[in-house]
LUMSE-679117 format. One record per residue (C-alpha): residue number from 1; residue in one letter; y negated, z negated, x. Coordinates in Angstrom, 2 decimals. Last residue first. Layout:
N
NUM  A  Y  Z  X
...
//
This chain:
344
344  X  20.34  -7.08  11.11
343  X  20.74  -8.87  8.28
342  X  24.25  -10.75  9.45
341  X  27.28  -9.56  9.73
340  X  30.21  -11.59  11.28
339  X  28.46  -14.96  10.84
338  X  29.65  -18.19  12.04
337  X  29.50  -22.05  11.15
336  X  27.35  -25.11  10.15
335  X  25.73  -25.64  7.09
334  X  23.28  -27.80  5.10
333  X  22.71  -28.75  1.52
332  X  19.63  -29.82  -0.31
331  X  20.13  -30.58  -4.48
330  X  18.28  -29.45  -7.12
329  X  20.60  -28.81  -10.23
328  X  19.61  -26.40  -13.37
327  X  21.51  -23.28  -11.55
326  X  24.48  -25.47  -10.07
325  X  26.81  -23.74  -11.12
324  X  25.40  -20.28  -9.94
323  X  25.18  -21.45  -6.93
322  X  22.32  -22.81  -4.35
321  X  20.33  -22.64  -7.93
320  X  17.39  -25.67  -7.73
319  X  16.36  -26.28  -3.99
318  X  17.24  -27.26  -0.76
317  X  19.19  -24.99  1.44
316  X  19.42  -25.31  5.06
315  X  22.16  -21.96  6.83
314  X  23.06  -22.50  10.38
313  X  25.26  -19.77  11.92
312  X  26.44  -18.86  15.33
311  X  26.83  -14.93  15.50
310  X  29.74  -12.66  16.12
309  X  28.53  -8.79  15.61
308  X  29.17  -8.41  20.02
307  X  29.46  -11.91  21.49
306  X  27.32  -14.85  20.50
305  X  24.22  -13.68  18.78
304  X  22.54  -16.68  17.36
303  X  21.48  -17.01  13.78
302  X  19.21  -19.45  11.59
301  X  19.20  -19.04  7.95
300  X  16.75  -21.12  5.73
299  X  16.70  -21.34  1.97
298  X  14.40  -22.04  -0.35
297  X  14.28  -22.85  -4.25
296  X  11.62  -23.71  -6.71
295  X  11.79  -25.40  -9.73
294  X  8.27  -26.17  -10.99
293  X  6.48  -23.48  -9.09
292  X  9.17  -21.02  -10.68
291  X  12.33  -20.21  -8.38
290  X  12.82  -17.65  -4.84
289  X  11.59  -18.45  -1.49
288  X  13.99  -16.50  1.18
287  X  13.54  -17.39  4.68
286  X  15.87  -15.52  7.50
285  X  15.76  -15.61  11.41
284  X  17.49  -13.82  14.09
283  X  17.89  -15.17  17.86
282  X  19.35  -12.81  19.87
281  X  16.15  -10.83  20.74
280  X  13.75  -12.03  18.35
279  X  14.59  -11.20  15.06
278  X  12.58  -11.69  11.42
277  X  13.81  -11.51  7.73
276  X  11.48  -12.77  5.16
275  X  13.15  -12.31  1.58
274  X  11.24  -12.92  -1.25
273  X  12.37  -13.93  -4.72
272  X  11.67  -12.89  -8.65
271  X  12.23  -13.50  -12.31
270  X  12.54  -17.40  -12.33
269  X  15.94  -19.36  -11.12
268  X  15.01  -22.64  -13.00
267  X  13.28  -21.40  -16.24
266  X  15.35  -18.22  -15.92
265  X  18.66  -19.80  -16.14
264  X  17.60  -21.68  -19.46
263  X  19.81  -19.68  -21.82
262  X  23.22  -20.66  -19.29
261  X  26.74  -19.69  -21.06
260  X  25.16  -17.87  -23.95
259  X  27.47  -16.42  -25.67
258  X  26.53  -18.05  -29.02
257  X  23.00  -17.77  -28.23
256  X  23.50  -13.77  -28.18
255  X  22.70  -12.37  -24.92
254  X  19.63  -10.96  -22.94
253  X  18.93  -8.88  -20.48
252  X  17.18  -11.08  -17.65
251  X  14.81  -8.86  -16.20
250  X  14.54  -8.87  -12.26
249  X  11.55  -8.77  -9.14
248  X  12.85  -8.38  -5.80
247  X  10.42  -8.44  -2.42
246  X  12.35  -7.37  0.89
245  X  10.48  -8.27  4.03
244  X  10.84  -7.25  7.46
243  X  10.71  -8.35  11.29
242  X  11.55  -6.67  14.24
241  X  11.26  -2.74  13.94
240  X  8.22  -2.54  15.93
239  X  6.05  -0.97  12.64
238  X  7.06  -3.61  11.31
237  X  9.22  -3.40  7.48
236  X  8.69  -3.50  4.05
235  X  11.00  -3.08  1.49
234  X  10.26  -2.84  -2.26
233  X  13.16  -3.81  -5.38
232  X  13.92  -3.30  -8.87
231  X  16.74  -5.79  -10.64
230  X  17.54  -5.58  -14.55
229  X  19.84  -8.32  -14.67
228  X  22.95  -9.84  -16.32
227  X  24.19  -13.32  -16.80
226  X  26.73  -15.65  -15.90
225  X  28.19  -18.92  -16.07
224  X  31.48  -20.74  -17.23
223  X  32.32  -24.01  -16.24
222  X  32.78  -25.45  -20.01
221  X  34.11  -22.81  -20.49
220  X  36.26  -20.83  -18.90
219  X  34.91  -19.40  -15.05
218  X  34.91  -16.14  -13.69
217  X  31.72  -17.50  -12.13
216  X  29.24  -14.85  -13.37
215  X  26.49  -12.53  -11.68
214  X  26.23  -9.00  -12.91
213  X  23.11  -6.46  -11.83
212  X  21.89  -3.09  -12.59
211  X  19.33  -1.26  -10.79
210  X  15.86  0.04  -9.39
209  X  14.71  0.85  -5.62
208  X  11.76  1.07  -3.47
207  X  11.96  1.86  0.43
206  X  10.14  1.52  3.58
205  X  6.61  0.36  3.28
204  X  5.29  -0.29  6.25
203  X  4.17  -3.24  8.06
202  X  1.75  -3.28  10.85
201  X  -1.57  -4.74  8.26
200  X  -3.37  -2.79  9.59
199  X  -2.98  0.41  7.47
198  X  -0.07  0.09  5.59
197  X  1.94  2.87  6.32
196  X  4.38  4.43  4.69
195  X  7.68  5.81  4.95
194  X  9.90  6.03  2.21
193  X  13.84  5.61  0.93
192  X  14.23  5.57  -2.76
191  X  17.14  3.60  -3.56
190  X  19.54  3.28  -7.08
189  X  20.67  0.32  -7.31
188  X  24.55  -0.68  -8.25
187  X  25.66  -4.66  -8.44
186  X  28.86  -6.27  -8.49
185  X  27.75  -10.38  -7.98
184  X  30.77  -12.76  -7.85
183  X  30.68  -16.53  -7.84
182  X  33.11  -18.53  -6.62
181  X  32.68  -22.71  -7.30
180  X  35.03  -25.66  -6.85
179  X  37.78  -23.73  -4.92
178  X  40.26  -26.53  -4.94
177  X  41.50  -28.76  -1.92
176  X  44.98  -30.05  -3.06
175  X  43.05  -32.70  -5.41
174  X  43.75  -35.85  -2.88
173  X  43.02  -33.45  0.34
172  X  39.46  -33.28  -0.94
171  X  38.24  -31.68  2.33
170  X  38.62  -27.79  1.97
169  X  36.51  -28.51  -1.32
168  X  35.82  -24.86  -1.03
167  X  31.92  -23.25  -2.27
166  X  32.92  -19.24  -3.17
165  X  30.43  -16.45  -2.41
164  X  31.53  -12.90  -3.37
163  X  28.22  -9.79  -3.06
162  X  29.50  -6.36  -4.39
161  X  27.28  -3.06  -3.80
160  X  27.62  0.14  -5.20
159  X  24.71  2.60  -3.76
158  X  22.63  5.54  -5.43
157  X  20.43  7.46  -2.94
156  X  17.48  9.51  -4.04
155  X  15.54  11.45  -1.40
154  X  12.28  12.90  -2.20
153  X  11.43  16.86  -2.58
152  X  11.48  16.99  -6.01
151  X  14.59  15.07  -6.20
150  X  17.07  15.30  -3.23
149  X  20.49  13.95  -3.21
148  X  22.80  10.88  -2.35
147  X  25.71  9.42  -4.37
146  X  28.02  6.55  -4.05
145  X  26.97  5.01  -0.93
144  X  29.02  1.69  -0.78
143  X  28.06  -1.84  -0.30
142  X  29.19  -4.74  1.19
141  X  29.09  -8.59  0.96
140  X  31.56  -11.96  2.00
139  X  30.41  -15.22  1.75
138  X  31.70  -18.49  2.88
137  X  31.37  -22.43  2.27
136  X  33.25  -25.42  3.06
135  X  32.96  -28.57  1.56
134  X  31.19  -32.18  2.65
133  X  29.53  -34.62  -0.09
132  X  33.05  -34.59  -1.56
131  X  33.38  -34.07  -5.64
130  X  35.18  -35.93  -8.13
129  X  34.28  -34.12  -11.45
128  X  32.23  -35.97  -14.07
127  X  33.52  -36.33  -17.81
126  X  32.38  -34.13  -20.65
125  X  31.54  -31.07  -18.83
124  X  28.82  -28.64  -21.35
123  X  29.04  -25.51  -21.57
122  X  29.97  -25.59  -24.77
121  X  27.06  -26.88  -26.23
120  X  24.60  -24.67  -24.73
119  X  21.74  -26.32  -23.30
118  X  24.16  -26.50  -19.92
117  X  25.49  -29.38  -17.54
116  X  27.21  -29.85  -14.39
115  X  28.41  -33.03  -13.61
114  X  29.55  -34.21  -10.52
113  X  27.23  -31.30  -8.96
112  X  26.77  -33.01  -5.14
111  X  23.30  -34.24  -4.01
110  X  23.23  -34.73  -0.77
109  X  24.64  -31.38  0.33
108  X  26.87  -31.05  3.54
107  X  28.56  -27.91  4.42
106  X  30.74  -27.85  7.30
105  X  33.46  -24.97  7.90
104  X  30.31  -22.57  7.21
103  X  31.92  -18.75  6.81
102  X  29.82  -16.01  7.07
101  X  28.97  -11.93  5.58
100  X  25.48  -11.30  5.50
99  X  24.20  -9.09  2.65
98  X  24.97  -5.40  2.40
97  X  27.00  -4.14  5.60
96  X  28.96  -0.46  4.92
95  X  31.72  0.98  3.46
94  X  32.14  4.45  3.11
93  X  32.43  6.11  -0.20
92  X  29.71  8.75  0.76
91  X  29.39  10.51  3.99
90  X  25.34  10.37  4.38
89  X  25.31  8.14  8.37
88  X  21.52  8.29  8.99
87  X  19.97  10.56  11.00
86  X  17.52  11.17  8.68
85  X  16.40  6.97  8.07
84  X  16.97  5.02  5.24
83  X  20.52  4.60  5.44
82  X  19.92  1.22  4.24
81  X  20.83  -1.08  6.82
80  X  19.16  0.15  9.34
79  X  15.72  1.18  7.89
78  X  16.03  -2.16  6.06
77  X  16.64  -4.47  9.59
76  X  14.42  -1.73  11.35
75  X  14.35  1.55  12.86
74  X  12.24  1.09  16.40
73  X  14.13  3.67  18.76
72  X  13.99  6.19  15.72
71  X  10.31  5.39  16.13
70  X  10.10  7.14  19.34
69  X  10.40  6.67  22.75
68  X  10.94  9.57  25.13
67  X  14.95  10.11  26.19
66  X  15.33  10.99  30.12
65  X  17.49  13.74  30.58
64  X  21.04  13.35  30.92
63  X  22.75  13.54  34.43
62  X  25.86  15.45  34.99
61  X  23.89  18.35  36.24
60  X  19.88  17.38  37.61
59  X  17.35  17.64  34.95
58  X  15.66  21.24  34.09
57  X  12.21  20.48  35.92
56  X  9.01  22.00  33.36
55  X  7.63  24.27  34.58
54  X  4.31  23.82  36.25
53  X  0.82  25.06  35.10
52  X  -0.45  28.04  36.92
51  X  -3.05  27.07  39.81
50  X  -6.13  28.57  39.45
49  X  -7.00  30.46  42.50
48  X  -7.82  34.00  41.23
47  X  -9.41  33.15  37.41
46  X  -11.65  30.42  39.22
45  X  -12.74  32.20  41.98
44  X  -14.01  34.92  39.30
43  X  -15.53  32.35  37.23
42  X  -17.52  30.96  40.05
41  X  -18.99  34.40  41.30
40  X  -19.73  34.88  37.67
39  X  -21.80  31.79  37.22
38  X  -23.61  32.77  40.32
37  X  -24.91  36.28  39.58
36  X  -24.34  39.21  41.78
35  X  -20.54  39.41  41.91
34  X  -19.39  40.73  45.80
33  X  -18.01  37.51  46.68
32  X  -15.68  38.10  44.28
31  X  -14.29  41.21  45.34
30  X  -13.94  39.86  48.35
29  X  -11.63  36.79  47.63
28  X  -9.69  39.00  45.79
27  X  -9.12  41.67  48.37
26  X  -8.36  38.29  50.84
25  X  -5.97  36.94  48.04
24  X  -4.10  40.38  47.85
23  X  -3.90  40.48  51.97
22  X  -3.28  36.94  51.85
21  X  -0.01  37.39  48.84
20  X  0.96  40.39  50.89
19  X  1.48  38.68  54.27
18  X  4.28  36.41  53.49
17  X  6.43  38.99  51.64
16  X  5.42  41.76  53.42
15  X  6.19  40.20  56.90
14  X  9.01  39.21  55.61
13  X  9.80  42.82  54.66
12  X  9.04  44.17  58.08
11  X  10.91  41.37  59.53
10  X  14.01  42.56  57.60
9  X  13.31  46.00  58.95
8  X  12.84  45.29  62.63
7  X  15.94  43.52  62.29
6  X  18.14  46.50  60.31
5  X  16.88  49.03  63.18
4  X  17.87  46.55  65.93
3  X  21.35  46.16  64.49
2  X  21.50  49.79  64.41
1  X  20.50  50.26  68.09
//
């Protein structure tokens, strides 16, 4: 008899459950029918069967919830390898890519330095080197983040950056292979990062930045070469995240004619370059255009993602400047090798 008791209650309450929502719904329904005007029979049927909006599904344990895009899934070449964006990695001291880093086991110019030659008299060579069309090549380039705050509201970030890029007669067996050229370019900037738009054009405008910078050989004379630069900087970037361009302009500080190891450097290298920096999917592209419209200078690097950061490399160069011993000499050289970092 208990058992029957509990039953007869449980069904009671189902029937409560399920039939308490129709009776409410039927009251409802009634009470609505009852309004006079039109308009306000509507709105009342309205206000009782509207649906309520649907929460949102909590995703299933052990599987992550689906990611929306956004533009952090579209940082760019710059965005990327300047910090530039708020998730970026701050710890300072840490090293991190700058320019690409390769090695070309082939590099064939047509026009090989013999001589290389300077308005200042003791930077002059005398007698002509013995040089082989064919060397080796490599570069190596990274940066540090020194220093990072806020100024009024913008972000300032100071980085340390050191660029090495030495030409190897790896072929000249007679003269024990020398290094013929290593240059070596310490630089510090200090970098605004930004995030405009451009309107149509699909490009933003991603960063500005100011700094020092030292180029030299290492070299006595009459091989020696150098000179120091006021540098400032703009980078622009798609609003897809696949191609970018970085546009430098520099100031030559100047030096005492005595000291002088190159006083023309400017007249051949000019006070500016662009770099055009475009990828599509493993392929990645660079063009930099750089010189005066008399001596003018551009370079071509081709990349191919191999396995992981290694990358096929194929750098053409033809132009005045393709080191800084050969600043006043146009020559075309080409490359074959690998890259380990490249711009993106």
């Amino acid at each position: 008899m208990g058992y029957r008791k509990r039953s007869l209650g449980v069904g009671a309450g189902l029937s409560l459950c399920l039939l308490g929502p129709a009776a409410w719904a039927a009251e409802g329904a009634a009470a609505c029918a009852a309004e006079a005007g039109d308009q306000a029979r509507l709105a009342c049927y309205d206000r009782l069967f509207r649906a309520a909006p649907a929460a949102p599904v909590a995703p299933e344990a052990g599987r992550p919830a689906t990611l929306q895009p956004d533009r952090a899934a579209a940082d760019g070449m710059l965005t990327e390898r300047w910090g530039l964006g708020e998730e970026a990695d701050r710890r300072l001291f840490r090293i991190h890519a700058h320019r690409p880093t390769y090695i070309l086991p082939v590099r064939w110019s047509n026009a090989p330095n013999h001589q290389p030659t300077s308005p200042n008299p003791d930077n002059q060579v005398a007698s002509p080197d013995s040089l082989k069309a064919a060397e080796a090549k490599y570069q190596i380039s990274f940066k540090t983040l020194a220093y990072s705050d806020h100024w009024f509201g913008q972000r300032a970030d100071l980085w340390l950056g050191y660029t090495q890029q030495s030409s190897w007669q790896v072929y000249d067996r007679k003269n024990s292979a020398p290094f013929r050229e290593t240059d070596y370019e310490p630089e510090a900037m200090l970098v605004l990062p930004l995030d405009t738009s451009l309107g149509r054009t699909g490009l933003r405008l991603r960063m500005a930045g100011l700094g020092v910078n030292h180029q030299s050989n290492g070299r006595a004379n009459p091989y020696s070469r150098s000179w120091n630069r006021i540098m400032g900087q703009v980078g622009l970037e798609s609003d897809e995240g696949d191609f970018a361009v970085l546009l430098r302009g520099w100031q030559r500080m100047n030096e005492s004619a005595d000291k002088d190891d190159n006083p023309d450097i400017t007249h051949y290298l000019g006070h500016a370059d662009v770099q055009f920096l475009w990828r599509a999917g493993r392929n990645g592209f660079g063009v930099n255009l750089r010189g005066t419209p008399s001596h003018a200078a551009a370079k071509v690097d081709w990349s191919y993602q191999l396995h992981g950061g290694l990358r096929a490399y194929v750098q053409l160069f033809s132009g005045y400047g393709e080191s800084l011993i050969d600043y006043n000499h146009r020559q075309t050289t080409l490359g074959f090798g690998i890259s380990l970092v490249d711009w993106f």
